[in-house]
ChimeraX commands (.cxc) that place a marker at each C-alpha (Angstrom):
marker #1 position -14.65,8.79,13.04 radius 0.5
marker #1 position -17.31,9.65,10.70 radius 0.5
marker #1 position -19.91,8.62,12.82 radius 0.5
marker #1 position -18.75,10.67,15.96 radius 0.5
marker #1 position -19.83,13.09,13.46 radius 0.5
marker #1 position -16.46,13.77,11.41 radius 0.5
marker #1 position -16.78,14.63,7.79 radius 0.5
marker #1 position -15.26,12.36,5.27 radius 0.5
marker #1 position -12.55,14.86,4.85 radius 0.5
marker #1 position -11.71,15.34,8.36 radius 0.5
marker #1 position -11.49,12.21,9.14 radius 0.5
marker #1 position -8.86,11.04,5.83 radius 0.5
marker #1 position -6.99,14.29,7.27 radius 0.5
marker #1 position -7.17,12.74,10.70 radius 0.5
marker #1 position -5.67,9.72,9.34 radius 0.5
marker #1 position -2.63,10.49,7.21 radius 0.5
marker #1 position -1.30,14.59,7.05 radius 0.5
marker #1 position -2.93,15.48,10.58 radius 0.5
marker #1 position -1.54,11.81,12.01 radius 0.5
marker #1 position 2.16,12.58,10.29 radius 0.5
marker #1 position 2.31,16.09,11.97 radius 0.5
marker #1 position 1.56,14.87,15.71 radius 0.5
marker #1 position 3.94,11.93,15.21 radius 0.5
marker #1 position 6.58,14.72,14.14 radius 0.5
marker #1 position 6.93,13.08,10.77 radius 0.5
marker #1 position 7.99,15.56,7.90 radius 0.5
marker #1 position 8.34,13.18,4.91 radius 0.5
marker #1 position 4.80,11.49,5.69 radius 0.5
marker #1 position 1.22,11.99,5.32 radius 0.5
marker #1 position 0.67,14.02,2.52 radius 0.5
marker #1 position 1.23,13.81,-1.39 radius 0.5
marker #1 position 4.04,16.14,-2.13 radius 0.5
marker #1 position 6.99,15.99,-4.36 radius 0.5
marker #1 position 10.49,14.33,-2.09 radius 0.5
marker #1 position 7.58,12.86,0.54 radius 0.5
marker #1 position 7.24,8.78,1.06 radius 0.5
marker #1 position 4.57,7.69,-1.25 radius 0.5
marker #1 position 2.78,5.09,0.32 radius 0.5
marker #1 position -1.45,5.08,-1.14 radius 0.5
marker #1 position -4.09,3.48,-2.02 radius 0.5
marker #1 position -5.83,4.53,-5.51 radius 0.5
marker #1 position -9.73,3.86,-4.98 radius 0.5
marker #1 position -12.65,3.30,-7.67 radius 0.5
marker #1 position -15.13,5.46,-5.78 radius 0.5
marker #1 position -14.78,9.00,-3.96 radius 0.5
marker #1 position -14.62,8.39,-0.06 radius 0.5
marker #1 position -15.37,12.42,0.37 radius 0.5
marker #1 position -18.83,10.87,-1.13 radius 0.5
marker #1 position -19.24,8.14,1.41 radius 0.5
marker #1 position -16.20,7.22,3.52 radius 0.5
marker #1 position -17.13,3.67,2.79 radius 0.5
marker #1 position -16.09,3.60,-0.63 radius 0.5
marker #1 position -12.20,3.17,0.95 radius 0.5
marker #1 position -13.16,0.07,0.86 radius 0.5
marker #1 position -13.10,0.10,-2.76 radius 0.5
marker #1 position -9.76,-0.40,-3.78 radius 0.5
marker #1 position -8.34,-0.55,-7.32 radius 0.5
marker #1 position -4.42,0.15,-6.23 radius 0.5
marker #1 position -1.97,-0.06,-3.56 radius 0.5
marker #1 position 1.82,1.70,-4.07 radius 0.5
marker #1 position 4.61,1.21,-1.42 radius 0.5
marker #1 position 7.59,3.33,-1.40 radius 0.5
marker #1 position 5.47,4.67,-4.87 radius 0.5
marker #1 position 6.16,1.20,-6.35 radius 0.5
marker #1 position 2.86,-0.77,-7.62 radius 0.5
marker #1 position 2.06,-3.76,-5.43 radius 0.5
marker #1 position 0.77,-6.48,-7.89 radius 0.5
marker link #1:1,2 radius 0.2
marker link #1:2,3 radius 0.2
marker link #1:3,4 radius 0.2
marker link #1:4,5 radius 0.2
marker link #1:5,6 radius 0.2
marker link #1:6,7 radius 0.2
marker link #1:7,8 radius 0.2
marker link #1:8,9 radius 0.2
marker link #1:9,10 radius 0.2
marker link #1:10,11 radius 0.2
marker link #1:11,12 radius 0.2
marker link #1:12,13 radius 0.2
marker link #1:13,14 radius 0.2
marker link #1:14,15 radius 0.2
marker link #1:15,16 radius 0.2
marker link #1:16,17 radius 0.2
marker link #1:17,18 radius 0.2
marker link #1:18,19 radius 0.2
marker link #1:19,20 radius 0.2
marker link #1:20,21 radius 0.2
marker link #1:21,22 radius 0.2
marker link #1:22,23 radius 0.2
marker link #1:23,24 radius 0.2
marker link #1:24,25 radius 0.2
marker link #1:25,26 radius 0.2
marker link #1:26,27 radius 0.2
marker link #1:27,28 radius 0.2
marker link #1:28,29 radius 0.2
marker link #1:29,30 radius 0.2
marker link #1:30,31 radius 0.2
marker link #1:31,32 radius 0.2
marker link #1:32,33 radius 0.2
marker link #1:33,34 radius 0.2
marker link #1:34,35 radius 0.2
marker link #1:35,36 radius 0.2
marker link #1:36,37 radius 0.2
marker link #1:37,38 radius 0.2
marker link #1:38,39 radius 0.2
marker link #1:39,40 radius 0.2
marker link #1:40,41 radius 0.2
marker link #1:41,42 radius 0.2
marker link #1:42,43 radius 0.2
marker link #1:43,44 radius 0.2
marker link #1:44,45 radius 0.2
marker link #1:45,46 radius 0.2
marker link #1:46,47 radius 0.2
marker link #1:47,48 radius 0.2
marker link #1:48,49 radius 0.2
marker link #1:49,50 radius 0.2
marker link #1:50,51 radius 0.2
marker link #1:51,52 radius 0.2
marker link #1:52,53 radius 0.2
marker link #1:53,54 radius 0.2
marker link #1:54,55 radius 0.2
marker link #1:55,56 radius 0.2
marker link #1:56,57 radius 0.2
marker link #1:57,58 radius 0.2
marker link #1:58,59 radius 0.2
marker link #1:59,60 radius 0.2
marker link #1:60,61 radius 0.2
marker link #1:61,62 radius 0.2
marker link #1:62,63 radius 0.2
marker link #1:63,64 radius 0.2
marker link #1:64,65 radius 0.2
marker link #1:65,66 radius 0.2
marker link #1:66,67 radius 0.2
view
């Protein structure tokens, strides 16, 4: 997405609270309080370069830690 000329930002938002809302979703896509908690905790900033998702130093499910 980025390099059809999306920001970092837009495309994250593409990908999880903008994906949530066209599916009709309300408890997905965002990080609020009663909302599924499903993310991934990275070691770099992908709003820097959107590669750095690749950098991964956590994954929860269901807000539990996945070992």
């Amino acid at each position: 997405m980025t390099q059809a000329g999306l920001t970092p930002m837009q495309a994250i938002a593409a990908a999880t609270g903008n994906a949530a809302q066209f599916l009709g979703t309300k408890d997905l896509g965002t990080l609020e309080a009663g909302k599924w908690a499903d993310l991934i905790v990275l070691d770099r900033s992908p709003l820097q370069d959107i590669r750095n998702t690749r950098a991964i130093h956590a994954v929860y499910i269901a807000g539990n830690l996945v070992h």
